[in-house]
N, C-alpha and C positions, 0 to 999 in steps of 0.2 A: 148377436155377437157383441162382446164388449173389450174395447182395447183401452191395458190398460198399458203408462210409459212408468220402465222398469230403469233401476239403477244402473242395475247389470245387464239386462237382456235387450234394453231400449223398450220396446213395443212391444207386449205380450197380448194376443187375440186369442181371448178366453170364449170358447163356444160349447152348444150343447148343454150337457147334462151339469159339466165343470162350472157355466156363466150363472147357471141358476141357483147353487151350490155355493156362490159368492157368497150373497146374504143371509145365507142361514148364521144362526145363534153359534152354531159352535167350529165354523168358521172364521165370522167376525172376533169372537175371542180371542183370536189369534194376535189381532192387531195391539193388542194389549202385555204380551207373551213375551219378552226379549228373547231373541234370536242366543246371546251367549250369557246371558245371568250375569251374574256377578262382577264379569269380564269388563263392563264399560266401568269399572273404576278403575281401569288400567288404562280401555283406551276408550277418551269420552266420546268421540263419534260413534261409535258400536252399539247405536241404540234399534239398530233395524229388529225387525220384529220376527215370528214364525209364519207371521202374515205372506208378507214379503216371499221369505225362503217358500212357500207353500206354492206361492204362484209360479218362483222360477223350478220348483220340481214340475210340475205342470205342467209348463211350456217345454222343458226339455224331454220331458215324457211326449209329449208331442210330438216333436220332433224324431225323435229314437223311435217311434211308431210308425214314421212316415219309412224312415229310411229300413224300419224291418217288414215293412211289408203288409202291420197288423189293422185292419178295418173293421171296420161296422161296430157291433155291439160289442165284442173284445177289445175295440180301443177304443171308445168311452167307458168300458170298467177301468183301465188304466188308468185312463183320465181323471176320473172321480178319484182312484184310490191314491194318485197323485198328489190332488188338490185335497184331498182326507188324511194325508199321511200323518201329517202331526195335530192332529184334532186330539187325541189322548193325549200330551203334554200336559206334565203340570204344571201351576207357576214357576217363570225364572227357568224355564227348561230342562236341562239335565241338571240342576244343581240339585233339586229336590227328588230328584226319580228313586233313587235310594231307600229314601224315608218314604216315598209312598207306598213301593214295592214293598217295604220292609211290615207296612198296618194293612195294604189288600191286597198285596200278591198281583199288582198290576203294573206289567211295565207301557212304556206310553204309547207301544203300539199295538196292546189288547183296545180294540177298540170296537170289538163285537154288539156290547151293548149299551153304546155311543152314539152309535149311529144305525143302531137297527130301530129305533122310535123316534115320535121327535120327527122335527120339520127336514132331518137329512134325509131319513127313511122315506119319507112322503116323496121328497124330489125325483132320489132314486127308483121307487116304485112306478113312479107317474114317467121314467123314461123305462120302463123294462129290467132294471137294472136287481137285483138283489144284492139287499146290505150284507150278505154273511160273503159273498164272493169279492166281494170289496175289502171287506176287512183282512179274508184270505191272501189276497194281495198286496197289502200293510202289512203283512204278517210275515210277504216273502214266499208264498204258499205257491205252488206253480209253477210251471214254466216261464210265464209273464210278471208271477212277484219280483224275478229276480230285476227286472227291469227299476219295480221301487224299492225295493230294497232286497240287496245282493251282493257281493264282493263288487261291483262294478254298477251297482246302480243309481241312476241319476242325482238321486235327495245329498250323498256323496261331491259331486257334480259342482252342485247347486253352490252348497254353505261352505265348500272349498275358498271357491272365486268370491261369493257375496262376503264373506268373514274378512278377506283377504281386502277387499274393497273397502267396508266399512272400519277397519282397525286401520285402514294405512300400512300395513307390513305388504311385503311384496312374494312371500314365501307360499303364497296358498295359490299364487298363477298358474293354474293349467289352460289349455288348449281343448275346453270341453266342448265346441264344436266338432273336434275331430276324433273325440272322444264318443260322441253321438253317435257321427256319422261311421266308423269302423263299428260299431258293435253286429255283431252276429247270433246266430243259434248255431247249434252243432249239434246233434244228437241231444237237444232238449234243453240245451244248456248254454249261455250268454257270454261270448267270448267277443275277443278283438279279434279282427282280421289279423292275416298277414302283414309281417310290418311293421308291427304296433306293439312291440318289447318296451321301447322308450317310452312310448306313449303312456304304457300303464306302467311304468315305472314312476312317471310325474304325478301319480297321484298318491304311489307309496313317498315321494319325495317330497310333498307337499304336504302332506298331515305331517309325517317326521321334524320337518321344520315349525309345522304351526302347533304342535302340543308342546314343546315347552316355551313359545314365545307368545302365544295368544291363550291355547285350551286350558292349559296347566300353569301360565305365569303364576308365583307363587303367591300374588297380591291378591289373584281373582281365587286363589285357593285356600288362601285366608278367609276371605269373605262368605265363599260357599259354605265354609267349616262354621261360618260363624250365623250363619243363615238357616245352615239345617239342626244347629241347639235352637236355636229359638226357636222353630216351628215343631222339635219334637215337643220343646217345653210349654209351647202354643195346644197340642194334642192333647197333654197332659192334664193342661186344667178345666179339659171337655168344654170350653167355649165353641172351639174347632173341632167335626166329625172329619176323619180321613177322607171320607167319600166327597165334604166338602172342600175341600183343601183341594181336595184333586181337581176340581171345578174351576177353582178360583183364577186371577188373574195376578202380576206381578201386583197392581197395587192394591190389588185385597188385603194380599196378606201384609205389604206391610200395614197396610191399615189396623190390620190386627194384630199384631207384632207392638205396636204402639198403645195397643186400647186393653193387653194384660199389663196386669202390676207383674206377670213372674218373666213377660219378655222385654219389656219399654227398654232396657238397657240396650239390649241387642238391637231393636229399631235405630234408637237413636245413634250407635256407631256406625249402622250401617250407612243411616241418612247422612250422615257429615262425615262420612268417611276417616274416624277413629277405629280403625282396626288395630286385634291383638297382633302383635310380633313374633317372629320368627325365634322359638329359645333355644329349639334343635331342628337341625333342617341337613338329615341323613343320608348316606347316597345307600345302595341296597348292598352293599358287602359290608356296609357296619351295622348290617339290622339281621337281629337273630331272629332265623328260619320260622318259628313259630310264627313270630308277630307278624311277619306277612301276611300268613293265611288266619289269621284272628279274628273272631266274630264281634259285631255289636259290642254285645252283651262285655266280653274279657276285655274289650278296649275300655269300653267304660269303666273297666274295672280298673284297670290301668290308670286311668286318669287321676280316681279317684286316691289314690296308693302316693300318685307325686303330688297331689295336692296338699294331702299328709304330710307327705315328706316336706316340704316346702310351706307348710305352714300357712296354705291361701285359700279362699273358697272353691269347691271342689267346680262353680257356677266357670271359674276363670284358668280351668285347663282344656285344652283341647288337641286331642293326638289325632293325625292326617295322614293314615294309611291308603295312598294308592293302591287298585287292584297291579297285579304281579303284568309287565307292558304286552302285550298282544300287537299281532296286525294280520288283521283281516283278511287286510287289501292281497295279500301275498299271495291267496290260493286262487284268487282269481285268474284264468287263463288264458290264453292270447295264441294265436295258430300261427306254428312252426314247421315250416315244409309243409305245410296240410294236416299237422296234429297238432292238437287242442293240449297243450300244457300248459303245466301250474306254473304261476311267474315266481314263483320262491324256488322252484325246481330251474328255472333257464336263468336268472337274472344275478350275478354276482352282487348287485348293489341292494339287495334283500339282505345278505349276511351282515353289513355294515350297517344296513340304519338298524339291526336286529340290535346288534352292539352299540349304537348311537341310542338305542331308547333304553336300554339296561342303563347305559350311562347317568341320561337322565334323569333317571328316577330320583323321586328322595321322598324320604319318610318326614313329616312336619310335625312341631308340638309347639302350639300357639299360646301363647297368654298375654293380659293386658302387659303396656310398656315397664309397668315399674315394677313388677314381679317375675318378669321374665328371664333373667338369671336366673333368680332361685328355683323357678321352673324347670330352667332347662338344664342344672345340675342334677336336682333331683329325678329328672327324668332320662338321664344318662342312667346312674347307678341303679335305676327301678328295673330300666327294660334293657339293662344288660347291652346298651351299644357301645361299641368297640369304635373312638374316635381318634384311638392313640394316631395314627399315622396315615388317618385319610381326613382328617379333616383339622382345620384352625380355627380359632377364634377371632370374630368380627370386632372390629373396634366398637359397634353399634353392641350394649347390652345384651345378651344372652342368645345372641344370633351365634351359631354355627356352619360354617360354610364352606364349599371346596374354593379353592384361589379364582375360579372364575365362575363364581354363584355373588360378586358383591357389585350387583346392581341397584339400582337407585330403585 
């Protein structure tokens, strides 16, 4: 057994198939992996790792094992698939997932042939264990994936309270102890006990709060925007295979970011933190219907069109289409009277944050500081946004903004 002393959890006693599982290669990786990418130039403590998050899904997996009941060789697959969950990560997290998905069609929790070789596969096999049922589990596959990943399960949990911990904001606090201990089966399926409407309300109330003040601040969304040009333009000049990239660690790539002549600019903003500005920064009823659902390819097109217009290298436009706001967390269910329903179906406070996340939205189009007027004219007239009467202009250059978007 090995215990390890956890930020959040205090004392986590990592056993079995999990303790061995520590020092593999693509575990330890982890510790190198920033937990929120880009995010610590907003808030500099936020340097916790996937390492980290890997263990407190683990331990809370444990726990929620205990309290369901599940033993023997099905709750060390848990376990494992726990402490494996983000082993598919690429560098900087979700910031790059996009761009990897977009060259292998992998998102980062395909992790089939990850961990089916290689010193994971060896651990696993030497406890009984099979890597393709593990992965299955990562994957959500099951009755038991839902436990890792599921409208309610723990990895959820975990990077709530640890985000919440390590930024300093107070809006990711939930009660994931009681969160653990109410979970249930019902016909196959992973619900809250009776009781427990608020409970799983605090966790749709808690991401609601933390995406636009941690996930999505617009500074950490600057920077990702400005992170994934330079690693496609990093692809591009075949020093970098995708399959590597996918490998790598947060400081690989900068390292390689710094070692092309077509990305050194992009390192070098990112390291001293000169990032492009905000020239239009949109909320979603001034953004025409198309461009929401717009691909790659027509964005890029896009960009290039206002660079024209605007007279700047096509290298220093960058448009920042959010996917259209989702929440998950809503269909997850919680037992009423003794039946198993959807908490968007019982919860009046689903319809509000559904309208609090539309609210938030906004469409971005970055460029460096001294061109970013002429940017963000040009990129009104291009892509046809309608700013007559939902938005004003910032005294700061070519920023666009609602009356309570002018944060520091």
């Amino acid at each position: 057994m090995t215990t390890i002393k956890d930020s959040v959890h205090d004392h986590i006693e990592v056993t079995g198939v999990a303790a061995e599982l520590l020092d593999t290669p693509a575990v330890q990786r982890l510790r190198h992996v920033r937990q929120l990418g880009t995010a610590t130039l907003v808030y500099p403590s936020a340097n916790h790792t996937r390492f980290e998050h890997s263990l407190g899904v683990y331990h809370l997996a444990d726990a929620a094992l205990g309290h369901l009941g599940i033993e023997g060789q099905q709750a060390e697959r848990v376990r494992a698939a726990a402490l494996l969950h983000d082993v598919g990560h690429s560098p900087y997290s979700h910031n790059l997932e996009a761009v990897i998905h977009r060259y292998t069609g992998k998102y980062h929790d395909d992790v089939a042939e990850l961990i089916g070789s290689g010193p994971v596969a060896r651990v696993l096999s030497e406890h009984g264990i099979n890597p393709d049922a593990v992965a299955a589990l990562i994957a959500g596959e099951g009755q038991l994936g839902q436990v890792v990943s599921g409208e309610l399960d723990v990895d959820r949990m975990d990077y709530l309270v640890r985000d919440a911990h390590h930024t300093g904001v107070p809006y990711g606090t939930i009660d994931h102890e009681r969160l653990v201990r109410e979970l249930r089966f019902v016909d196959g399926e992973l619900v809250l006990d009776e009781g427990n409407v608020q409970t799983a309300e605090s966790l749709l109330l808690a991401r609601a709060l933390m995406n636009p003040t941690v996930y999505n601040h617009h500074v950490a969304r600057i920077a990702k925007s400005m992170l994934r040009r330079g690693v496609e333009r990093l692809l591009g000049t075949a020093d970098v295979t995708p399959a590597e990239l996918r490998r790598m660690d947060d400081h690989d790539v900068l390292v390689a970011l710094r070692a092309s002549e077509a990305t050194t600019d992009i390192a070098d903003r990112l390291s001293h933190r000169r990032l492009y500005k905000r020239a239009v920064w949109a909320e979603m009823d001034a953004v025409p219907e198309d461009l929401l659902d717009a691909g790659h390819e027509e964005i890029r097109s896009h960009e290039r069109t206002i660079a024209e217009e605007a007279s700047v290298d096509p290298r220093r436009v960058i448009i920042d289409v959010p996917g259209r706001p989702t929440m998950r967390e809503s269909s997850s269910r919680v037992l009423v009277n003794g039946e198993a329903r959807r908490l968007g179906d019982q919860s009046t406070l689903v319809k509000a944050l559904r309208t609090a996340q539309r609210d938030q939205w906004r469409l971005g189009v970055y460029a460096p500081e001294d061109v970013s007027e002429r940017v963000g004219n040009a990129a009104i007239r291009t892509l046809g946004l309608d700013l007559e009467d939902t938005l004003v202009r910032d005294t700061r250059p070519g920023i666009h903004a609602t009356l309570d978007e002018f944060e520091t």
